[in-house]
C-alpha positions in Angstrom: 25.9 -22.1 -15.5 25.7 -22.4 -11.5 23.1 -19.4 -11.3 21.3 -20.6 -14.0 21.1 -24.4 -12.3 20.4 -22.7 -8.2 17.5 -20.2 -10.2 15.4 -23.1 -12.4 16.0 -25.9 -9.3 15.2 -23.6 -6.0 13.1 -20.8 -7.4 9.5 -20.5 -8.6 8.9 -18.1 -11.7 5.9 -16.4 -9.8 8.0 -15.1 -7.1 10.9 -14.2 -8.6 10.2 -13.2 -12.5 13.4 -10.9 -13.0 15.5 -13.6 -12.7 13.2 -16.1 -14.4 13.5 -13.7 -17.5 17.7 -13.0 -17.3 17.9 -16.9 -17.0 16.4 -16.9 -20.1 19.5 -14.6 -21.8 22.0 -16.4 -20.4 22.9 -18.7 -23.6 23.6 -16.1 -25.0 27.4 -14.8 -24.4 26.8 -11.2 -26.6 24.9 -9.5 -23.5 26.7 -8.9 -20.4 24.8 -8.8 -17.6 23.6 -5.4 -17.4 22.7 -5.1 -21.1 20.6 -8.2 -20.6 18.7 -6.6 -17.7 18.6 -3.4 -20.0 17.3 -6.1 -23.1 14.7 -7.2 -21.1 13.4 -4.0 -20.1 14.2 -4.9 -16.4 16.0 -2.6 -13.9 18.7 -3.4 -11.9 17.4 -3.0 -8.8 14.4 -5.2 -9.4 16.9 -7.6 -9.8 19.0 -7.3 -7.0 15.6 -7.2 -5.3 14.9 -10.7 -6.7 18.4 -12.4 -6.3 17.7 -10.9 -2.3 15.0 -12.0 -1.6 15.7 -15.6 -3.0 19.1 -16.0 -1.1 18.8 -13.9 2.3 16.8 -15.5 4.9 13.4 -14.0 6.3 14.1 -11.2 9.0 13.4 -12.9 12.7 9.8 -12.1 14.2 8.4 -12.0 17.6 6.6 -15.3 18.7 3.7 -13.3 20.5 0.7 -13.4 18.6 0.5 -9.1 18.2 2.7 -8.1 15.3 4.6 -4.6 14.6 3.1 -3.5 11.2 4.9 -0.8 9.1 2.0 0.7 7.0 3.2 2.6 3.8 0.9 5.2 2.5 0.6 8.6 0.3 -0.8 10.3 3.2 -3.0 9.8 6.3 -5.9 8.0 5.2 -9.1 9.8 6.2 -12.1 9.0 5.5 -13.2 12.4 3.6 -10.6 12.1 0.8 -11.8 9.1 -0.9 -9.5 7.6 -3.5 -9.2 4.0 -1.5 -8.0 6.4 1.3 -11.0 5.4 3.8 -10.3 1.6 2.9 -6.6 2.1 4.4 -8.1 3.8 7.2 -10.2 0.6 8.2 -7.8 -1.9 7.2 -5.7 0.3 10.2 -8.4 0.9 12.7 -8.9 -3.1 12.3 -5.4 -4.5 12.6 -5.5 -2.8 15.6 -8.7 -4.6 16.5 -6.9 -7.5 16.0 -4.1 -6.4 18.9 -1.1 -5.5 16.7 0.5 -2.4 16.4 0.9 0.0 13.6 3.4 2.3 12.5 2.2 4.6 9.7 4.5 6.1 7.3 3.1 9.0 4.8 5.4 9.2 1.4 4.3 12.2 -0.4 1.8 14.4 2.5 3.5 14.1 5.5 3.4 17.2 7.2 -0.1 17.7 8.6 -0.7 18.8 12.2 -1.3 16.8 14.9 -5.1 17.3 15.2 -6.0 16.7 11.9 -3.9 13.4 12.0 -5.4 11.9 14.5 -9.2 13.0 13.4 -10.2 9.7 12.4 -7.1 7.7 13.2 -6.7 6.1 16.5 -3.9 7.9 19.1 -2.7 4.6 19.1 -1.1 4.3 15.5 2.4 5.7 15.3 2.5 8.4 12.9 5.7 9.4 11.3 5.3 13.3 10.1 8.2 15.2 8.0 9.9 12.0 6.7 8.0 11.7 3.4 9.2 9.8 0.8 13.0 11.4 1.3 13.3 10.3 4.5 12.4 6.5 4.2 15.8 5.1 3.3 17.2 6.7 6.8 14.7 5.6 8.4 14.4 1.5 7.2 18.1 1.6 7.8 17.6 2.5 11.8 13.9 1.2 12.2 13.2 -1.7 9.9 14.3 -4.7 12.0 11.1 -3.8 15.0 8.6 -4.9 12.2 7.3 -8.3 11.1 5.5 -7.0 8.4 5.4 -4.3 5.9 1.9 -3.1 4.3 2.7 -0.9 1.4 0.0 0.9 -0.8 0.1 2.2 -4.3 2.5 0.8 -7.3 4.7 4.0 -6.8 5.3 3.4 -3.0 6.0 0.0 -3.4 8.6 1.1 -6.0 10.0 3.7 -4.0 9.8 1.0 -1.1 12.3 -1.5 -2.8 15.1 1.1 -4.0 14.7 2.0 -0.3 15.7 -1.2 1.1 19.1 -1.7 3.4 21.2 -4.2 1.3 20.9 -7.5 2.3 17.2 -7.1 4.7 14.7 -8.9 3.2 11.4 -7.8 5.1 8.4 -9.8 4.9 6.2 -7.6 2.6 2.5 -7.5 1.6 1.9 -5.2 -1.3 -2.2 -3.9 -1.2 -2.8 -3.0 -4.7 -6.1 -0.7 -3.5 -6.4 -0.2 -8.1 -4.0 -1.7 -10.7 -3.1 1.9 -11.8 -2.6 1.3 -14.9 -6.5 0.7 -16.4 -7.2 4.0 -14.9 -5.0 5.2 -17.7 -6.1 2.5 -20.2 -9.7 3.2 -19.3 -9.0 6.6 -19.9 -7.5 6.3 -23.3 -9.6 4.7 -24.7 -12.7 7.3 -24.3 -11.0 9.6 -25.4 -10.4 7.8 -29.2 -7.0 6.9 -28.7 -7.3 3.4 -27.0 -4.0 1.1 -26.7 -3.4 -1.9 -28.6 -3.7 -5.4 -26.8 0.2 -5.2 -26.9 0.5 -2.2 -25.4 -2.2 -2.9 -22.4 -0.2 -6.2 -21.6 2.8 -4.2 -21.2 1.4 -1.5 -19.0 -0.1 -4.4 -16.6 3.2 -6.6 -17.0 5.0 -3.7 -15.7 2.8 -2.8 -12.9 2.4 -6.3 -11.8 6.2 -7.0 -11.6 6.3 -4.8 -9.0 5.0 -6.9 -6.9 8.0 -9.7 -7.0 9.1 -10.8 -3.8 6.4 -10.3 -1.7 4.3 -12.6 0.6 1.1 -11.6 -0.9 -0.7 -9.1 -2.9 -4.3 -7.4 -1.9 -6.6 -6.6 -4.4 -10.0 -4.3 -4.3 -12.1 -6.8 -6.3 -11.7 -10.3 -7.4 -12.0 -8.8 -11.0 -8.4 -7.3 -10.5 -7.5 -10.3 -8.6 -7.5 -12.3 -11.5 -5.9 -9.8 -13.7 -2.3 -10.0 -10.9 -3.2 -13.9 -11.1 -3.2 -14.2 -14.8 0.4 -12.3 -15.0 1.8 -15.0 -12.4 0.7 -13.8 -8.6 -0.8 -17.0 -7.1 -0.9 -15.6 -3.6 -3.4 -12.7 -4.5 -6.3 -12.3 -1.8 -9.7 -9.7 -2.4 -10.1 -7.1 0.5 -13.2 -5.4 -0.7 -14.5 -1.9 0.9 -15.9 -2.5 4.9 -19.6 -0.2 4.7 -22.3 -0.8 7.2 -26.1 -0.8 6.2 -27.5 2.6 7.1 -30.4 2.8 5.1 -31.8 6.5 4.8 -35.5 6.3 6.3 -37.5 9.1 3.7 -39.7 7.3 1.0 -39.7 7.5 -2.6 -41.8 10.8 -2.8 -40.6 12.7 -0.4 -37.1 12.9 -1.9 -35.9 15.0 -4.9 -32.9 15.2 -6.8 -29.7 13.5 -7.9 -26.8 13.3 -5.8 -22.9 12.5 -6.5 -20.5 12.4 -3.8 -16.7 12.7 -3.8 -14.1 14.7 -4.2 -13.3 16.5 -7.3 -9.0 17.5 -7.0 -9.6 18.9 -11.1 -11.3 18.0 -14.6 -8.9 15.5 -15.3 -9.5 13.6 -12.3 -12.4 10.4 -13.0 -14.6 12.2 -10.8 -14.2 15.7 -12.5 -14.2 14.1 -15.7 -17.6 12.6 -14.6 -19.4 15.3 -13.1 -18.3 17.4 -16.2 -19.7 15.2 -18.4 -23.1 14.9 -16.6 -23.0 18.0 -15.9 -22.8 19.0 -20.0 -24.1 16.0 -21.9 -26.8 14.1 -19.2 -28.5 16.5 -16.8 -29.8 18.6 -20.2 -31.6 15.7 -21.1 -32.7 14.8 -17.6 -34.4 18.6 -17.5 -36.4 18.2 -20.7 -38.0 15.6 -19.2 -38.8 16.1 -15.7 -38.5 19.9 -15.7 -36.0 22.7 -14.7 -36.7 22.1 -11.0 -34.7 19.1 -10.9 -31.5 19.4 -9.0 -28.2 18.0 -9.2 -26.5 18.0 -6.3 -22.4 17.5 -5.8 -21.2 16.3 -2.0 -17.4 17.1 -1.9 -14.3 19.1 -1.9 -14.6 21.1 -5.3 -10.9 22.8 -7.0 -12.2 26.4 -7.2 -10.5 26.8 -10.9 -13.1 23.4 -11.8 -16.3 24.9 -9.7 -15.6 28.0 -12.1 -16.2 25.9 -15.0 -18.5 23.4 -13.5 -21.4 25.8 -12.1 -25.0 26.1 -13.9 -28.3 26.9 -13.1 -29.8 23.5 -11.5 -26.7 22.3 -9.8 -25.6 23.0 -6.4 -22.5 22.4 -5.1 -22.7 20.9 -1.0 -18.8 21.4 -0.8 -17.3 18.9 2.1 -19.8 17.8 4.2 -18.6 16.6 7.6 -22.0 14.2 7.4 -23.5 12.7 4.5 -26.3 11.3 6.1 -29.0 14.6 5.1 -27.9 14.5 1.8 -28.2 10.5 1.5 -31.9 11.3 2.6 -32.5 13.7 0.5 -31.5 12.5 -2.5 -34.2 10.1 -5.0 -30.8 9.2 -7.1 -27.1 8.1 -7.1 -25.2 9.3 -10.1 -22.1 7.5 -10.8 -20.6 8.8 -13.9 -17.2 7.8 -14.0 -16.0 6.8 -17.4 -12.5 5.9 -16.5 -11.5 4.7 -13.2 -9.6 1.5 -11.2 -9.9 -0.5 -8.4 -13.6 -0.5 -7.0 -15.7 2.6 -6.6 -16.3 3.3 -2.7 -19.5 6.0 -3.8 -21.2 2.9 -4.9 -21.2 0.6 -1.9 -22.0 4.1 0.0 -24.7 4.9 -1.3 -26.2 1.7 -1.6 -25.7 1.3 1.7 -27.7 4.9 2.8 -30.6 3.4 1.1 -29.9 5.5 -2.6 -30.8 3.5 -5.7 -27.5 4.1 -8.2 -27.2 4.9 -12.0 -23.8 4.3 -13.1 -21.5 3.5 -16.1 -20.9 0.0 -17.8 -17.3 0.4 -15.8 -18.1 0.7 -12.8 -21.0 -1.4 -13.4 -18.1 -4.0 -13.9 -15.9 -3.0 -11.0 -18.2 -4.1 -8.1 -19.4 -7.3 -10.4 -23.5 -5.9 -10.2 -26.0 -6.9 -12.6 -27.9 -4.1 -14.2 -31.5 -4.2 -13.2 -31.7 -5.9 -10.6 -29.6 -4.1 -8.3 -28.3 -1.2 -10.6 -29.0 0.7 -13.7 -26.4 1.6 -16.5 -26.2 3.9 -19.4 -23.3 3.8 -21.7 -24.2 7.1 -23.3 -25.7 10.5 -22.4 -28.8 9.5 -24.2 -29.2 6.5 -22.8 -27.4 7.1 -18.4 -30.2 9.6 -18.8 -32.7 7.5 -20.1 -32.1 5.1 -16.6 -32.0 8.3 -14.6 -35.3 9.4 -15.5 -36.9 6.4 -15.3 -35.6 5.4 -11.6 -36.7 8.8 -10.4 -40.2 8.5 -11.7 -41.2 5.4 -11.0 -41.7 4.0 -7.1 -41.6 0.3 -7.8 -38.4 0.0 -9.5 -36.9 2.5 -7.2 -37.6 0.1 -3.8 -36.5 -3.1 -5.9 -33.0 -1.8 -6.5 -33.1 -0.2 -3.1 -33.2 -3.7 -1.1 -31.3 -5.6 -3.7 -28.5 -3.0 -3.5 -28.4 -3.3 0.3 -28.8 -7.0 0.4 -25.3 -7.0 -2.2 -23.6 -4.6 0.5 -24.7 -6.8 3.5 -23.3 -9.6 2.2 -20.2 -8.2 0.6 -18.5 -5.5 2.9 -19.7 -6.6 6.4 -17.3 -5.8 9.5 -17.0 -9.8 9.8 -16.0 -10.2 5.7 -13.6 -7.9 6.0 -12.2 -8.7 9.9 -11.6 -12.2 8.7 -10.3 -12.1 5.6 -7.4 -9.5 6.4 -6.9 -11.7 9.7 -6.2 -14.6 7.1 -4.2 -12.0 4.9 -1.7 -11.9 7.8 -1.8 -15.3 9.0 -0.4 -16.3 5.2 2.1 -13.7 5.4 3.4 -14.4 8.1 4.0 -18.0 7.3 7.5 -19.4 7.5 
């Protein structure tokens, strides 16, 4: 067949799967186009999306060296809301660094006043309020031909992104993956007895993954995930890690006290409510009977008032948003990082590293930002045993300054202003390429 020939002569299977996988159907006269995309498991649209974006040619672009950005987010991205938010605030704050221009589009919390927008974003960056995720059709159809690039974030936007699409516009389109979703959920699972089978875990990552086809490139957090959108056919997949600057906290070992966790906690089901809970009921018990009931555990962060209710007992003190973090960095002998289930790379970590505030953490995240325990972390895969590596950092002075400066020598090297100017500098050079 003529499609069949044009597909497996001009196209390449890793940018344009859907069709690699209907070609595949197409000896086979019983399924009629639409029950082959529905026998694949594909959609329609993801289709069309493909056979677009392999036929159209690239929208025109401006010669001059500054470039009209659409940025696709949930929300504004401030700093205080974690969740790979304050990553997509510095990836903006440096593209306009770099002399382009930004037009930022919230999907799902887009009506915020205009002085809370613009508390940590730069005047400069277009915002576009009451549109949300409604509005973006409308406003692609009028606006999307003053852009050379889109920047979308999150599977779900980048979904909502393609359905959105005039007919016949192909944009040039970098998807940043900030987590691949999905092993939140798999994570997840799997604590709680119920993990998926190897089947099942390849399907929810093919799925996610797909959603990528067509564009120029994909971002990932970590080169861990990277690998995992490289494995399931991305080639062009680049690592834009967290930027965090070296403050070192200046108290010394005995002059501190405590244990410190910082982030926001939305509800118990959330991987930092989940975490806190669990220290909070299993850990910090165990941590008492051996240094005492002085010891204090100390939570940095917007708290749901239904999950304070539940969370609250004697030796823990909730700090509730703190518009510096700096006193409590100082204070604080420990970083706890809980988290059981959780994607992407955890921003707490690299923080608190970077404040000067040795870290005991899970095997997970352990894993996520690719740290060896002992040398610049510890990890405890239990109650018995993350308590176990809590007690013993806090008590003894020598350990306690070795994982200090080999934490910040990781963060130094890994999530410098330069690391992270050039290598989203090259992630737009490559997507802009003809």
């Amino acid at each position: 067949m003529a499609i069949e020939s044009f597909i497996k002569k001009k196209l390449t299977e890793r940018d344009h799967p859907h069709l690699f996988q209907l070609v595949r159907t197409l000896g086979k006269p019983r399924y009629a186009f639409k029950d082959r995309v529905k026998y694949l498991g594909l959609r329609v649209r993801d289709v069309e999306f493909d056979l677009f974006d392999a036929v159209l040619p690239d929208e025109p672009r401006a010669a001059e060296t500054t470039k009209r950005i659409l940025f696709i987010e949930d929300r504004v991205p401030h700093h205080h809301l974690g969740s790979g938010y304050p990553r997509s605030n510095e990836m903006i704050a440096e593209l306009l660094r770099q002399g382009h221009s930004v037009t930022l589009y919230p999907m799902t919390f887009w009506d915020e006043d205009e002085a809370s927008v613009y508390s940590d974003i730069d005047r400069e960056v277009d915002v576009i309020l009451r549109e949300g995720r409604g509005g973006l059709k409308q406003f692609l159809r009028e606006r999307l031909s003053e852009f050379d690039l889109v920047l979308v974030s999150r599977p779900h936007n980048m979904e909502t992104l393609k359905f959105s699409l005039p007919r016949g516009r192909r944009p040039r389109i970098v998807y940043d993956a900030e987590a691949l979703f999905c092993i939140r959920d798999i994570e997840q699972r799997r604590m709680e007895g119920s993990p998926l089978s190897p089947r099942a875990v390849r399907r929810m990552i093919r799925r996610e993954v797909r959603l990528t086809s067509g564009s120029r490139c994909v971002i990932s957090v970590s080169d861990a995930e990277g690998k995992k959108f490289a494995e399931y056919g991305n080639t062009k997949v680049f690592t834009l890690a967290h930027l965090v600057t070296p403050r070192p906290t200046p108290r010394p070992f005995a002059a501190r006290e405590g244990f410190l966790f910082a982030g926001p906690i939305w509800n118990l089901q959330t991987p930092n409510g989940n975490a806190v809970s669990w220290f909070i009921a299993e850990v910090l018990p165990l941590i008492i009977k051996c240094l005492g009931p002085e010891v204090k555990f100390y939570v940095a962060g917007h708290c749901d008032p239904a999950a304070l209710g539940e969370l609250q007992m004697a030796g823990v003190e909730f700090l509730g948003c703190l518009d510096d973090l700096v006193p409590a960095y100082d204070r604080a002998r420990v970083f706890v990082a809980p988290a059981r289930f959780a994607a992407g790379v955890p921003l707490k970590i690299y923080d608190a590293a970077a404040h000067g505030v040795p870290i005991v953490t899970t095997p997970l995240l352990a894993s996520q930002v690719s740290w060896k325990a002992g040398p610049e972390l510890l990890v405890g895969g239990d109650a018995a045993e993350f308590a176990t590596e809590c007690v013993r950092l806090y008590t003894d002075s020598a350990l306690w300054e070795g994982l200090r400066d080999n934490a910040l020598a990781r963060v130094t090297a890994e999530c410098s202003r330069k690391v992270f100017a050039d290598r989203l500098e090259n992630i737009i050079d490559e997507a802009l390429k003809d």
